[in-house]
ChimeraX commands (.cxc) that place a marker at each C-alpha (Angstrom):
marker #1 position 14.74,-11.60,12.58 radius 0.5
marker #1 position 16.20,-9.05,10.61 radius 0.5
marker #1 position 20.12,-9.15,10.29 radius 0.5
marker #1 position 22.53,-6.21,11.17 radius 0.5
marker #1 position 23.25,-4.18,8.14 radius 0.5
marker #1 position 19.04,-4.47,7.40 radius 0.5
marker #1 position 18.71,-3.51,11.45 radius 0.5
marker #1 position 21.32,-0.18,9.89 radius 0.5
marker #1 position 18.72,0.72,7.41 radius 0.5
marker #1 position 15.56,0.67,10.22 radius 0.5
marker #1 position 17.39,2.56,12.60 radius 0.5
marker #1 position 18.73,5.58,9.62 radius 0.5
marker #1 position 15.00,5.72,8.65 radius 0.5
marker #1 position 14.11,6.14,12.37 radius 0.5
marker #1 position 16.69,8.09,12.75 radius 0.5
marker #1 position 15.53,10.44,10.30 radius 0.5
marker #1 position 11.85,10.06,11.92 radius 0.5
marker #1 position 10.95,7.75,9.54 radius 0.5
marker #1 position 9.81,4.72,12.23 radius 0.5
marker #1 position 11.69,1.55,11.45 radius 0.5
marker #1 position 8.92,-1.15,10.30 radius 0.5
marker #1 position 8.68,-3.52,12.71 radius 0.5
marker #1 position 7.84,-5.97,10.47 radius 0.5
marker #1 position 10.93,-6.05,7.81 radius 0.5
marker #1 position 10.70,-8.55,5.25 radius 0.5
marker #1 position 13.75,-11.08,5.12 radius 0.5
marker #1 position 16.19,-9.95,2.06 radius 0.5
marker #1 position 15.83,-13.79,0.65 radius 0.5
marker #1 position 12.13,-13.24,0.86 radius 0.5
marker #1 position 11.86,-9.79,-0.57 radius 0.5
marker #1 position 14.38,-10.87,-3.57 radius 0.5
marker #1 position 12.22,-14.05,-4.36 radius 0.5
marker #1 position 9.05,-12.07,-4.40 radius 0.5
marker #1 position 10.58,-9.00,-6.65 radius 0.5
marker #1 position 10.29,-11.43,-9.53 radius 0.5
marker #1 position 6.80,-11.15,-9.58 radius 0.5
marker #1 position 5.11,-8.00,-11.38 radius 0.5
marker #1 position 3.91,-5.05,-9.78 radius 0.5
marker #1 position 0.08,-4.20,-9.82 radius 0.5
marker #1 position -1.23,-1.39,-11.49 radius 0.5
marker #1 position -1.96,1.05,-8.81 radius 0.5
marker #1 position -5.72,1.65,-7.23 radius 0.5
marker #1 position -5.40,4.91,-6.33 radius 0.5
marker #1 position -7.39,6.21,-2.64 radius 0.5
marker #1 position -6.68,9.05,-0.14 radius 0.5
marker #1 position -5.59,7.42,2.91 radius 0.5
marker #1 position -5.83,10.14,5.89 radius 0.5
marker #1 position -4.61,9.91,9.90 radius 0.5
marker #1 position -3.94,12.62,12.47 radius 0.5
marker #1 position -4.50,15.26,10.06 radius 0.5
marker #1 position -2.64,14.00,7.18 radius 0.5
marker #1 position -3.67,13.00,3.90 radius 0.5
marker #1 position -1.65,11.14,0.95 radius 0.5
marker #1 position -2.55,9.15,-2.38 radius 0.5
marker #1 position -1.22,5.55,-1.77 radius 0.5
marker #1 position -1.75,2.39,-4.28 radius 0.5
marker #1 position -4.61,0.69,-1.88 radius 0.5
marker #1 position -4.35,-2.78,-3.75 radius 0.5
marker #1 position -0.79,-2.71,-3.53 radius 0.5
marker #1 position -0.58,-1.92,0.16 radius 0.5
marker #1 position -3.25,-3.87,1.60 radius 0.5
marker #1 position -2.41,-5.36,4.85 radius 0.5
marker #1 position -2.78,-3.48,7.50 radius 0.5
marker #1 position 0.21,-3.80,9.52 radius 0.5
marker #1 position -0.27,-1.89,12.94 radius 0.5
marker #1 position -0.23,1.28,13.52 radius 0.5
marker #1 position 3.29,3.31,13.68 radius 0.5
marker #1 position 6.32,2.79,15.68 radius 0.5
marker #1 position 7.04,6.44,16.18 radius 0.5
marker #1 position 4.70,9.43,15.93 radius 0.5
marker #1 position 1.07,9.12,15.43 radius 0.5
marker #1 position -0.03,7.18,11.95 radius 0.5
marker #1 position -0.51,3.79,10.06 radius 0.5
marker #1 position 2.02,0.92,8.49 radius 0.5
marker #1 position 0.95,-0.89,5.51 radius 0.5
marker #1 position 2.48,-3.57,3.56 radius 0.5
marker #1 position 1.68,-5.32,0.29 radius 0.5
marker #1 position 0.07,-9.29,0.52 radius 0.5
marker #1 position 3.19,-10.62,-0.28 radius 0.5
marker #1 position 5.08,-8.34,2.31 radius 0.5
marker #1 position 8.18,-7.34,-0.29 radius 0.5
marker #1 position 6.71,-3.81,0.31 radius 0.5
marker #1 position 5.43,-1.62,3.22 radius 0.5
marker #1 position 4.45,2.05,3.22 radius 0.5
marker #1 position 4.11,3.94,6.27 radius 0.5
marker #1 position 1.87,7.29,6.93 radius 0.5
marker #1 position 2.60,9.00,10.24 radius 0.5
marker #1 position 2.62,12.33,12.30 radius 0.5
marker #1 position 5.84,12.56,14.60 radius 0.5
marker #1 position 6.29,15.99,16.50 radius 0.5
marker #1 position 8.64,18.10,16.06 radius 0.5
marker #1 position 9.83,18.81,19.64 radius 0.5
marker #1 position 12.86,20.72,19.14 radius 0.5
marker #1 position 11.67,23.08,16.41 radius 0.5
marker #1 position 14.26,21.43,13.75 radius 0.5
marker #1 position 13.95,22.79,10.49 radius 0.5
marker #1 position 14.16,20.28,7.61 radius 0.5
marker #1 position 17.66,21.02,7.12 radius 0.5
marker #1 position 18.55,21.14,10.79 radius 0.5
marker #1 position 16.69,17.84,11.59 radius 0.5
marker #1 position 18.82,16.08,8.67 radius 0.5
marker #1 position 22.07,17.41,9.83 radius 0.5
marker #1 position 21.09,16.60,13.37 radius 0.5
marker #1 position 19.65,13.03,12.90 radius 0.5
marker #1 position 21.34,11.28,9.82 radius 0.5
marker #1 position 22.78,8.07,10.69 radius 0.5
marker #1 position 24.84,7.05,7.75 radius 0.5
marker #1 position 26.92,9.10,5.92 radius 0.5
marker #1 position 25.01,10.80,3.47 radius 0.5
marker #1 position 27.52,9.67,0.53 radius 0.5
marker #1 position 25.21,6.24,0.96 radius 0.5
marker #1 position 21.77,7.71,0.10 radius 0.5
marker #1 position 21.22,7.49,-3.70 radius 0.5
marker #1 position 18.60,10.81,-3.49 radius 0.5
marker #1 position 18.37,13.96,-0.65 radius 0.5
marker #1 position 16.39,16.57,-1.28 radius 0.5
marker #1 position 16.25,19.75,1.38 radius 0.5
marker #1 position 13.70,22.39,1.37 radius 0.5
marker #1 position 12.57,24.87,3.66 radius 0.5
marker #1 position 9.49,22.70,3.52 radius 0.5
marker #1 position 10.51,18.97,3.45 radius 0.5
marker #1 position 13.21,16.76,3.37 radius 0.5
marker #1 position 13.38,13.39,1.36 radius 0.5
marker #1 position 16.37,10.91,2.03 radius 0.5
marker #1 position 16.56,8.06,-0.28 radius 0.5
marker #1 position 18.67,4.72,-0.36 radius 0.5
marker #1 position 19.27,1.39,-0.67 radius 0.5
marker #1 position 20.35,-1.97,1.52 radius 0.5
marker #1 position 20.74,-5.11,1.06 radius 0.5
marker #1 position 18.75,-4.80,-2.17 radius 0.5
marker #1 position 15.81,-2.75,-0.60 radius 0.5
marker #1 position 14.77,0.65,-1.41 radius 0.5
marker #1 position 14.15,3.20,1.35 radius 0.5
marker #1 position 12.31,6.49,1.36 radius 0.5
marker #1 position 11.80,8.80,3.86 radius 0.5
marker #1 position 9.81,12.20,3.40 radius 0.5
marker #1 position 8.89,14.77,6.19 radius 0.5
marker #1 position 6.71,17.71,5.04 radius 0.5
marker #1 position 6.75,21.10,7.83 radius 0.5
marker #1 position 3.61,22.29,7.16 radius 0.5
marker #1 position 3.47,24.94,9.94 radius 0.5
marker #1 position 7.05,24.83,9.97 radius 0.5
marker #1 position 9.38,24.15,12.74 radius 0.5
marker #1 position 6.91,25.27,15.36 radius 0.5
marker #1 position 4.81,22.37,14.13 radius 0.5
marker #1 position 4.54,18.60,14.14 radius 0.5
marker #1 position 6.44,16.55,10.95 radius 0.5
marker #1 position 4.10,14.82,8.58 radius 0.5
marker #1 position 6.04,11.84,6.92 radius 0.5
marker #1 position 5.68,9.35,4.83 radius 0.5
marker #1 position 8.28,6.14,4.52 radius 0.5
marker #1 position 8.31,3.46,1.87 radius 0.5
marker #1 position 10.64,0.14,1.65 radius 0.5
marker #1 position 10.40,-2.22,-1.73 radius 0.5
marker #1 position 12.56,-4.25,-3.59 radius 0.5
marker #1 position 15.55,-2.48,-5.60 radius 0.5
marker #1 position 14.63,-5.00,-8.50 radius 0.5
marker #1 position 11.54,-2.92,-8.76 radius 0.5
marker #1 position 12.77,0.43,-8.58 radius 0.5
marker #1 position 11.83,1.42,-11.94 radius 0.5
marker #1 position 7.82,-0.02,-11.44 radius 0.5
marker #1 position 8.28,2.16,-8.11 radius 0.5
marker #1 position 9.23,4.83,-9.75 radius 0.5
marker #1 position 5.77,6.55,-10.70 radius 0.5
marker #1 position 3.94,4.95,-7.42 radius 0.5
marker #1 position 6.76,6.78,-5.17 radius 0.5
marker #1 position 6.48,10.38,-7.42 radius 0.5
marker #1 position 2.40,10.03,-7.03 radius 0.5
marker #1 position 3.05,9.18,-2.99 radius 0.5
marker #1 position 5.62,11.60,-2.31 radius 0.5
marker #1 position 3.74,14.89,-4.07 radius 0.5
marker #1 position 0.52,14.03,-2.39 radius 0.5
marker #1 position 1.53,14.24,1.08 radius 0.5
marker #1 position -0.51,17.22,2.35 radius 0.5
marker #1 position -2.44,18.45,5.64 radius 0.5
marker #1 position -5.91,16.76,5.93 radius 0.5
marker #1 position -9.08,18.64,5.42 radius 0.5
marker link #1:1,2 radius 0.2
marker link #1:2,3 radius 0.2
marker link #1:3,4 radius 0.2
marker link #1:4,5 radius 0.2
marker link #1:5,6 radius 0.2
marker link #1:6,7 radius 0.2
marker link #1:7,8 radius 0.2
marker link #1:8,9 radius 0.2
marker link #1:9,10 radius 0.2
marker link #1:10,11 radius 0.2
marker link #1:11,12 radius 0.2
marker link #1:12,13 radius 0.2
marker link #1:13,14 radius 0.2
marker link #1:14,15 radius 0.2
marker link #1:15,16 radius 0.2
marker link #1:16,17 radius 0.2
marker link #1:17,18 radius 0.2
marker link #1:18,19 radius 0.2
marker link #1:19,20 radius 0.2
marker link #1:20,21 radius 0.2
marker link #1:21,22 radius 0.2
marker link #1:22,23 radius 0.2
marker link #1:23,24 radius 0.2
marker link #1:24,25 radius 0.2
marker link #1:25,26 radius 0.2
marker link #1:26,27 radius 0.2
marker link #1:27,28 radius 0.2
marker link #1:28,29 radius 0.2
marker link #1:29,30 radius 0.2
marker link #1:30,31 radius 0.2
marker link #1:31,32 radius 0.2
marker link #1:32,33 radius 0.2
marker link #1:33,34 radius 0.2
marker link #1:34,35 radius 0.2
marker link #1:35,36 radius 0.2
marker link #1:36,37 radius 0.2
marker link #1:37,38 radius 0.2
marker link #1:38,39 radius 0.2
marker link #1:39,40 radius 0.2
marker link #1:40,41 radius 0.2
marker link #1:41,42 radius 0.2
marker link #1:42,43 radius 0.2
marker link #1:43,44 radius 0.2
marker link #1:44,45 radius 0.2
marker link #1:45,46 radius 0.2
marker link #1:46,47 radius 0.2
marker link #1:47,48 radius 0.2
marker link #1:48,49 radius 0.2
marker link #1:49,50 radius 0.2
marker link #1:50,51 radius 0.2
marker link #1:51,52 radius 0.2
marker link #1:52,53 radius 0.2
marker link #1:53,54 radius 0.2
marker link #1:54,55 radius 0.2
marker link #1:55,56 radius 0.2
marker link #1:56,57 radius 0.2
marker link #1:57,58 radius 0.2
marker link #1:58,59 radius 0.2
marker link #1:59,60 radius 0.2
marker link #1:60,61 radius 0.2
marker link #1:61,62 radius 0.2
marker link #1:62,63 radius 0.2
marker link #1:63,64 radius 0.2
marker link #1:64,65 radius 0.2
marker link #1:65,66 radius 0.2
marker link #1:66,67 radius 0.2
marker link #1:67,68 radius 0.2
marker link #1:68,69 radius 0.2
marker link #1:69,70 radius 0.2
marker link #1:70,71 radius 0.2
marker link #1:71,72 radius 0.2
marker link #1:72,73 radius 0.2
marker link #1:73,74 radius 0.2
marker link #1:74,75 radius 0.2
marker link #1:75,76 radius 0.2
marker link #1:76,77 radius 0.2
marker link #1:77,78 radius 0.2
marker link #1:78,79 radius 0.2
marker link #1:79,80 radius 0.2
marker link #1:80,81 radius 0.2
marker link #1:81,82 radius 0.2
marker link #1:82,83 radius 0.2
marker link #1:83,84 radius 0.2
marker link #1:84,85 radius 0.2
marker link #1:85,86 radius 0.2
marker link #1:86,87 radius 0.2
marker link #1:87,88 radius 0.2
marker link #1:88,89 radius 0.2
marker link #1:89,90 radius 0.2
marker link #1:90,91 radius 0.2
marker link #1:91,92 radius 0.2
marker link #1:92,93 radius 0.2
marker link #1:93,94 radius 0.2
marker link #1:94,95 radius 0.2
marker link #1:95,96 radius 0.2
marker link #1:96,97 radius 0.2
marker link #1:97,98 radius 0.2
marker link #1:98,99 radius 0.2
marker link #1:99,100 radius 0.2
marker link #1:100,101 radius 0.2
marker link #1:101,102 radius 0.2
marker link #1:102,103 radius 0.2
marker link #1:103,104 radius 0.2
marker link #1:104,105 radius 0.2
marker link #1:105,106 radius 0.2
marker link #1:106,107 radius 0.2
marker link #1:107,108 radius 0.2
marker link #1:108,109 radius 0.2
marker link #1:109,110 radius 0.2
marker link #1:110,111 radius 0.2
marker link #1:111,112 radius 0.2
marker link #1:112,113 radius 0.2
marker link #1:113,114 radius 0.2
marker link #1:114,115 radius 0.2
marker link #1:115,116 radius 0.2
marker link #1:116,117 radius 0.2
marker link #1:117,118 radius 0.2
marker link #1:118,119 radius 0.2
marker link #1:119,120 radius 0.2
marker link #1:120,121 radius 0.2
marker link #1:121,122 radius 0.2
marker link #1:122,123 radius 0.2
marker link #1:123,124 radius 0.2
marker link #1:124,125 radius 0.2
marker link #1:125,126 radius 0.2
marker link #1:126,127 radius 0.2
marker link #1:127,128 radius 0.2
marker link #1:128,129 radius 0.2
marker link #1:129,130 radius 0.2
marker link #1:130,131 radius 0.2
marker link #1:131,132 radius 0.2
marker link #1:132,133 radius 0.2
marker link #1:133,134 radius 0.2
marker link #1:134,135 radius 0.2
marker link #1:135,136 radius 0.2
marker link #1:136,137 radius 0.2
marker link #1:137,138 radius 0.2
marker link #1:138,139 radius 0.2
marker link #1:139,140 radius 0.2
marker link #1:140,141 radius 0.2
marker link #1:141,142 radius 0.2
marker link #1:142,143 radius 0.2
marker link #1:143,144 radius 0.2
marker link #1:144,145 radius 0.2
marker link #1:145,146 radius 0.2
marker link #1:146,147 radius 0.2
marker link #1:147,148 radius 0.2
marker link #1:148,149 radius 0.2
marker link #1:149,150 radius 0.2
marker link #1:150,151 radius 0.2
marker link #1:151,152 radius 0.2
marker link #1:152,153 radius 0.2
marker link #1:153,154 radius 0.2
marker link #1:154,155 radius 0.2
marker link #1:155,156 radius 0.2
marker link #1:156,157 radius 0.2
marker link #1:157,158 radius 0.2
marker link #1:158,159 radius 0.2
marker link #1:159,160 radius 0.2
marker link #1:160,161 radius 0.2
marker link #1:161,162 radius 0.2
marker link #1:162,163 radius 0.2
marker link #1:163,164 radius 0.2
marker link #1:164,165 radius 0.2
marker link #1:165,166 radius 0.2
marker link #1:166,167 radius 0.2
marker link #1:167,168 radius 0.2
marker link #1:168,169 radius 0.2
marker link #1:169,170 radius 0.2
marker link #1:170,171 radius 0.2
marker link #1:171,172 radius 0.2
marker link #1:172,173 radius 0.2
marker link #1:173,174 radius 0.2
marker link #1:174,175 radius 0.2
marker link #1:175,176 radius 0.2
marker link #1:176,177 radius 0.2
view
């Protein structure tokens, strides 16, 4: 089970409408596997309800169920130190990106390590108990429309081998099609 201050982390990213993965790695085991490398990323398209991204498919390879909130698809690596999530959650109040943040940010925003606010997107960045999150929520048809997000969790250790990987994932987050 995960313990409260990781349980803090889940519920911000849900918070944010990034779904909390269901399936959080323990911090002992996430810290034990960051020691190992990184693979050099595979690069595919993977695309769900209308949403398409570039994702590392031999790093995230285990299909992990589909998403706790929204419409979409959780992924984590074999070794479970990372997961990647790829989902469509609606946008029922017509929040802008700015508005939504404002409206749904559960920590104070001096913890996040990287925010970025657009009249496009929003990214909200952080770190717990030695884990990186990263939430991102593209508007393509803006607030009238649904959210298209993407949400990543790996070790901290790694942040620098994550730091291309999460650039690549990040940029390619598009409409489908």
């Amino acid at each position: 089970m995960t313990s409260p201050p990781t349980m803090l982390v889940l519920i911000c990213a849900m918070a944010l409408g990034a779904p909390a993965l269901l399936a959080a790695t323990a911090t002992g085991a996430a810290a034990q596997a960051a020691a190992q490398p990184l693979a050099t990323p595979q690069w595919s398209v993977l695309a769900e309800t209308g949403t398409a991204v570039d994702y590392p498919a031999n790093i995230f390879s285990v299909e992990a169920g589909p998403a706790p909130r929204g419409t979409g698809r959780r992924l984590q690596s074999d070794d479970g130190r990372a997961e990647f999530m790829l989902y469509v959650s609606p946008n029922e109040d017509h929040d802008s990106p700015d508005s939504y943040v404002r409206k749904y940010l559960a920590v104070p925003k001096a913890k996040l390590d990287y925010t970025r606010i657009t009249g496009r997107f929003f990214v909200v960045s952080g770190i717990q108990e030695g884990r990186v999150f990263y939430s991102r929520c593209n508007y393509p048809r803006g607030s009238s429309g649904p959210m298209q997000c993407i949400y990543l969790l790996y070790p901290e250790a790694e942040t620098h081998a994550w730091d291309a990987i999460v650039t690549r994932i990040s940029r390619s987050l598009r409409p489908a099609g």
